[in-house]
Structures are given as C-alpha cells and as structure tokens.
C-alpha positions as CSV (number, residue, x, y, z in Angstrom):
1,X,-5.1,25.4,-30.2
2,X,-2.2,28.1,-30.4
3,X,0.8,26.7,-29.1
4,X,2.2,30.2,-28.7
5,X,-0.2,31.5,-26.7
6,X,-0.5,28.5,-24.3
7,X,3.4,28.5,-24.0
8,X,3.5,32.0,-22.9
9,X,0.4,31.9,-20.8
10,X,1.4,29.0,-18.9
11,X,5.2,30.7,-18.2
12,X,3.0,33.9,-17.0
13,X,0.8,31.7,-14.5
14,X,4.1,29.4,-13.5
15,X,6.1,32.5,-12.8
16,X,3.5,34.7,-10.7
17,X,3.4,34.8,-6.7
18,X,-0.5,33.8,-6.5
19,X,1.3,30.2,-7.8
20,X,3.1,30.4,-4.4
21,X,-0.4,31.7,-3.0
22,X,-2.5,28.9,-3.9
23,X,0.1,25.9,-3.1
24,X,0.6,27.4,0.6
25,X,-3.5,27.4,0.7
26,X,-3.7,23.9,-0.8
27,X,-1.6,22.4,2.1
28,X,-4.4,23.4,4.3
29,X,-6.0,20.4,3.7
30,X,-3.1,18.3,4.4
31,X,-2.2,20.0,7.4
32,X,-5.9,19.2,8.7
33,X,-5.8,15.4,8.1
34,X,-2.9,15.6,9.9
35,X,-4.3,17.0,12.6
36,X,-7.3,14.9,12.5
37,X,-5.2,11.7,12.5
38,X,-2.9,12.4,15.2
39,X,-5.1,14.4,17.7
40,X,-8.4,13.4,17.1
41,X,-8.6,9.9,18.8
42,X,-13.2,10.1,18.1
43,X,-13.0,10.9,14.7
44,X,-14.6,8.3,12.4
45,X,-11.9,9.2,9.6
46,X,-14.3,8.1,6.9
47,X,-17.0,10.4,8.1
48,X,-14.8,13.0,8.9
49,X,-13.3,13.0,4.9
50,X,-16.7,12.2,3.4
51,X,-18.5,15.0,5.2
52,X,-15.8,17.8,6.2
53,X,-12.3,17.2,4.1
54,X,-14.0,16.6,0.7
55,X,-16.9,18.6,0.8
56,X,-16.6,21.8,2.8
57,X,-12.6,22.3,2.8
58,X,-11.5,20.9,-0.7
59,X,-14.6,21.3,-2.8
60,X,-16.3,24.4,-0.7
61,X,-13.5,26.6,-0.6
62,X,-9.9,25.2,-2.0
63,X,-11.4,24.4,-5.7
64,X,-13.6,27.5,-5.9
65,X,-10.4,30.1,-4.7
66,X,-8.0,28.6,-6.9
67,X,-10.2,28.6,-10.1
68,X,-11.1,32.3,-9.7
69,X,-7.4,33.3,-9.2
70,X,-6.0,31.5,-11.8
71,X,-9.0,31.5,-14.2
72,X,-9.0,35.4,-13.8
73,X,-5.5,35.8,-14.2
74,X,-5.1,33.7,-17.8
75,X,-6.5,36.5,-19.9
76,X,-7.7,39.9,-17.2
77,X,-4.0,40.1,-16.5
78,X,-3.5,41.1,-19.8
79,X,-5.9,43.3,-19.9
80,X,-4.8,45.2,-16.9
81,X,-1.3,45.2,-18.3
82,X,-2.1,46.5,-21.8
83,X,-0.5,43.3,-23.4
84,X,-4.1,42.2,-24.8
85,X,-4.3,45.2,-26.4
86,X,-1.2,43.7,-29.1
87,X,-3.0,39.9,-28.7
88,X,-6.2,41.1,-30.1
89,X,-4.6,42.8,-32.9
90,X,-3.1,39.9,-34.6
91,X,-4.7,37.8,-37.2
92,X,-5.6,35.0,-34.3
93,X,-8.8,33.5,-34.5
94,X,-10.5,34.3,-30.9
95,X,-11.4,30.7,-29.5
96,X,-7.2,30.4,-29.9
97,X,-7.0,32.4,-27.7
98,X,-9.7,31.6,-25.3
99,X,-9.2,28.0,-25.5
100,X,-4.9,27.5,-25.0
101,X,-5.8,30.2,-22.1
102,X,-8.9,28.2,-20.1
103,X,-6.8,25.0,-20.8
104,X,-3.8,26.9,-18.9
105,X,-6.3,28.0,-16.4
106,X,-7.5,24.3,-15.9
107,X,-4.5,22.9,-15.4
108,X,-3.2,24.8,-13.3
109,X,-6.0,24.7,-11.0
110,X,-6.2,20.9,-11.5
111,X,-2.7,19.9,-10.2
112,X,-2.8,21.8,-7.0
113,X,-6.5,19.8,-6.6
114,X,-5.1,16.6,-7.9
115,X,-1.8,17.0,-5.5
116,X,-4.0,18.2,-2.3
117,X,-6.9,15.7,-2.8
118,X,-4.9,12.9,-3.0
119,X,-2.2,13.5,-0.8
120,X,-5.0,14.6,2.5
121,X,-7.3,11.8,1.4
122,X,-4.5,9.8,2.0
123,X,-3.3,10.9,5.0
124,X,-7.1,11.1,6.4
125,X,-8.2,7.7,5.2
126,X,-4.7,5.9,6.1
127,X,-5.5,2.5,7.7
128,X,-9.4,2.1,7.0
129,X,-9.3,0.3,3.7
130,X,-11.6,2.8,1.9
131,X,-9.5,5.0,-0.4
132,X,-12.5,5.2,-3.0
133,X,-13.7,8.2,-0.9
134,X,-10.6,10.3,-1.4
135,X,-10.0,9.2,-5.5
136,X,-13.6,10.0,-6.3
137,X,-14.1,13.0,-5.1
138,X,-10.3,14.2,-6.4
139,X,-11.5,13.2,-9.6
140,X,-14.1,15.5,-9.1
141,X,-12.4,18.0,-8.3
142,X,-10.5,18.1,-11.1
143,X,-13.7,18.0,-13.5
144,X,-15.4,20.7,-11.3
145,X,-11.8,22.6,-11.9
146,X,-12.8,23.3,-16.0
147,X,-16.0,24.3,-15.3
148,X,-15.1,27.2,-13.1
149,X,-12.4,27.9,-14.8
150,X,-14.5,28.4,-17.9
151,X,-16.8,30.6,-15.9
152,X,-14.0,32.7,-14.7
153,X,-12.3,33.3,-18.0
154,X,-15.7,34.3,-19.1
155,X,-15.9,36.6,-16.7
156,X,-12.1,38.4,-16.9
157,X,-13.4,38.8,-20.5
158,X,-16.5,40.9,-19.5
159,X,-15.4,43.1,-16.6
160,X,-12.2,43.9,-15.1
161,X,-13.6,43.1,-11.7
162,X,-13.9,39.9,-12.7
163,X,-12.1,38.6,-9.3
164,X,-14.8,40.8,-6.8
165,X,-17.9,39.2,-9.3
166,X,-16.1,35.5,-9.0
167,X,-16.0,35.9,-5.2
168,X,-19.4,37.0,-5.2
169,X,-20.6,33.9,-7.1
170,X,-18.5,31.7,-4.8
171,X,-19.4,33.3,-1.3
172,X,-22.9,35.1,-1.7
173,X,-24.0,32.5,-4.8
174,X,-23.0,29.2,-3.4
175,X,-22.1,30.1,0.0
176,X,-25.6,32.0,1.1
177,X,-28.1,31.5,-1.3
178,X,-27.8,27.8,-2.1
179,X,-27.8,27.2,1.2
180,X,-31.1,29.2,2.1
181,X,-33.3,28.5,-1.4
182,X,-32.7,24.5,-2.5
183,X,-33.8,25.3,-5.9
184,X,-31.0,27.3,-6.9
185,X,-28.7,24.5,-6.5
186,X,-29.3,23.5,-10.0
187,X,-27.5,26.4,-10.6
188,X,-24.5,25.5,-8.7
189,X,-21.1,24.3,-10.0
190,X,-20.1,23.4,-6.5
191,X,-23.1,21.3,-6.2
192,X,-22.4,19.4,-9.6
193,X,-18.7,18.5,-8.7
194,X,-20.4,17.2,-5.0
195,X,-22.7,14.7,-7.2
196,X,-19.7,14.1,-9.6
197,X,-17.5,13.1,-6.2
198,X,-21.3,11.3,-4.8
199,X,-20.9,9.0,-7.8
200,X,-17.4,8.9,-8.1
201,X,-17.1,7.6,-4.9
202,X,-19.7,5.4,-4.2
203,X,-20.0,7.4,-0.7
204,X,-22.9,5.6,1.4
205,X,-25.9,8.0,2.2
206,X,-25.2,7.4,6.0
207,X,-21.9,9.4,5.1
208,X,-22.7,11.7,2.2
209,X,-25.7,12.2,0.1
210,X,-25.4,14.7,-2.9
211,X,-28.2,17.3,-3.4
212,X,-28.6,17.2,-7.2
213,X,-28.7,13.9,-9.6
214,X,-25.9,12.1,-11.6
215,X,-27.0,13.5,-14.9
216,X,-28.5,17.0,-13.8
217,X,-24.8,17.7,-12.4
218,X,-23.5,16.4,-15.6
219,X,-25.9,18.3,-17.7
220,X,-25.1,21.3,-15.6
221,X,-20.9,21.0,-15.6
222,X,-21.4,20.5,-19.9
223,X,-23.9,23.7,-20.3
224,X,-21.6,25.5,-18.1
225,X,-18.1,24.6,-19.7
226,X,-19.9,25.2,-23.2
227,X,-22.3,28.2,-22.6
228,X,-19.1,30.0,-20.8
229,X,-16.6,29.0,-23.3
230,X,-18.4,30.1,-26.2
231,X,-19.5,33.4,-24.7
232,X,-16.2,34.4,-23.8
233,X,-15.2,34.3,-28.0
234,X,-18.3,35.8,-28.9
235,X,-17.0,38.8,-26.4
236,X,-13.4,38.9,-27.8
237,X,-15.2,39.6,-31.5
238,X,-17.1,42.0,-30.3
239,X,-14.4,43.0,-28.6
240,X,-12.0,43.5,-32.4
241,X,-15.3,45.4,-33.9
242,X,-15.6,47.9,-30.8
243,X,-11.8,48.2,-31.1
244,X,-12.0,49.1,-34.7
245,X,-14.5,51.5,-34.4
C-alpha cells in the first residue's frame, strides 16, 4: 500500500465539511435512543433496537449515506479537481492507489459507525442486561462499511455521477426493489450486513430474523469487496492507455 497516497487522502477526507456532515447525521441515532428511553415509557428497548435502531436507522440509512459520501469522495474528488490527472501519471502501480484510497474510505466510514452504534446501543439497551444486540450488529456495521465502500470507489472510478448512481443503488435498489421482489435480496449489501448483525448478535427470531443466510451474506460481502475492488484497477489501467492515446 502507498503510504503517500493514504497520508494525503486521509488529510483530504479529515479536513472536508461532509466530515462535519456525517458526524452531525450519525448523532441521529443517539439522539433517538434518547428519546426512546426517556419518553417512551411502552417501549420494549430490546425490540425497539433489534427491529428499528439497528436495522432501519443505523444499517438502512446511516451506513449506506456515509459510505457513498466518503467512498465517492476518496478518488471522484480528484477527478473533479484535476489532481488525478498528475496521480495517474506517475509510475504508481494502480491497486496503490485504489487500495490506500478504499482503506481511507473504510475507515472513515467505520469510526462514525463504530462511535454511533455503540454509543445509541448503549444508551437504548441501558439497564436490560442484553448488550449483545448493540455489539453485533456494530460489528456489522463496520464489516458492511468495506463493502460499500468498495462499491462506491468503484463507482467514482466509472462515472462522475458516481454520488446520484450510489443513491440510486441505496434508495431505488435496496430501498424499493428489495423490498417489493425477495429475490433480489441476494443482491443486497444492506441485506448481508443485516445477517452479519443476525449472527453477530444472536438476536431471537421473535425480535429479528435476517432475510438471507450466514454464508450467502458472507459470500455476497467477499464477491462484492473483491469483484468491486478489482474492477476499479482494471478501470484506472484502462484509464493510463485512453490517456496515452
């Protein structure tokens, strides 16, 4: 991995306002266990984080926003700004600069989930003695993080609408057609990290039941991480032989 370029790329995500973007949207979450624990006196807590916090406000919408910005921002940005024009030039091999970039992308994406997941599952499952709930699904969370990020980056290497294609995949993909065709769930990263957090967990079925299986979401999250990963380099080389006529 290029130390230079995941120095610089991680100063560039650090230092730009969607940073300051996503940690105000990650406190959603927080501010809704809150909520739920101080005003809502028929809540069964466990339910409530199993069903709603996890699954439709962490998972559903927090993990799938945060990837696209930051795993469109890691390399598009440079595109719109010309600076990839001098990255592609030098004698770099292309995976070192895809892979210091996703990693970035990852990370980034991962510590607002890690600090959100943990710190509502906390507050939402304070006092029931269950706090499996809220450190499995964080974990997958964090897991689910690559693989979007690596379908992101792909995709700010294909198109500079990479952000309006990602929020198509998010909202029309997972957010309408999973929901109305079943089959197409296989196809869905949300739906891995669900049965990731589903076995992480140890979630009863009375609570949560997962659509997919332990190893097709696993399956799924490794093809996807790979398949998008490697596609992205084989772009950036075709990418050098376009460029060079």
């Amino acid at each position: 991995m290029n130390r230079v370029v995941f120095s610089i790329t991680l100063q560039q995500v650090a230092g730009k306002r969607r940073t300051l973007f996503i940690g105000l949207f990650a406190l959603i979450p927080v501010v809704l266990a809150v909520l739920v624990r101080t005003a809502g006196a028929n809540v069964e807590h466990e339910q409530w984080a199993a069903e709603g916090l996890f699954p439709v406000v962490i998972i559903g919408a927090l993990l799938p926003l945060a990837a696209l910005i930051f795993g469109t921002a890691v390399l598009g940005s440079e595109f719109e700004e010309g600076t990839a024009v001098y990255l592609l030039t030098k004698p770099i091999p292309r995976r070192a600069i895809v892979l210091p970039k996703l990693i970035v992308a990852w990370l980034a994406t991962g510590v607002v989930l890690l600090l959100t997941g943990s710190i509502a599952g906390m507050v939402a499952l304070a006092g029931t003695g269950d706090m499996q709930i809220a450190l499995g699904f964080t974990i997958a969370t964090v897991i689910g993080a690559l693989a979007y990020s690596a379908l992101f980056v792909m995709l700010s290497v294909l198109t500079s609408h990479a952000l309006i294609v990602g929020l198509g995949y998010v909202f029309l993909w997972e957010g309408v057609v999973t929901g109305l065709f079943t089959g197409t769930r296989i196809l869905s990263i949300r739906e891995y990290t669900l049965a990731i957090g589903d076995m992480l967990s140890g979630t009863p079925d009375v609570l949560f039941q997962a659509h997919l299986s332990e190893t097709g979401a696993i399956v799924g999250l490794v093809a996807v991480v790979g398949l998008a990963t490697w596609f992205a380099i084989a772009q950036l080389e075709r990418w050098e032989i376009t460029a060079g006529g």
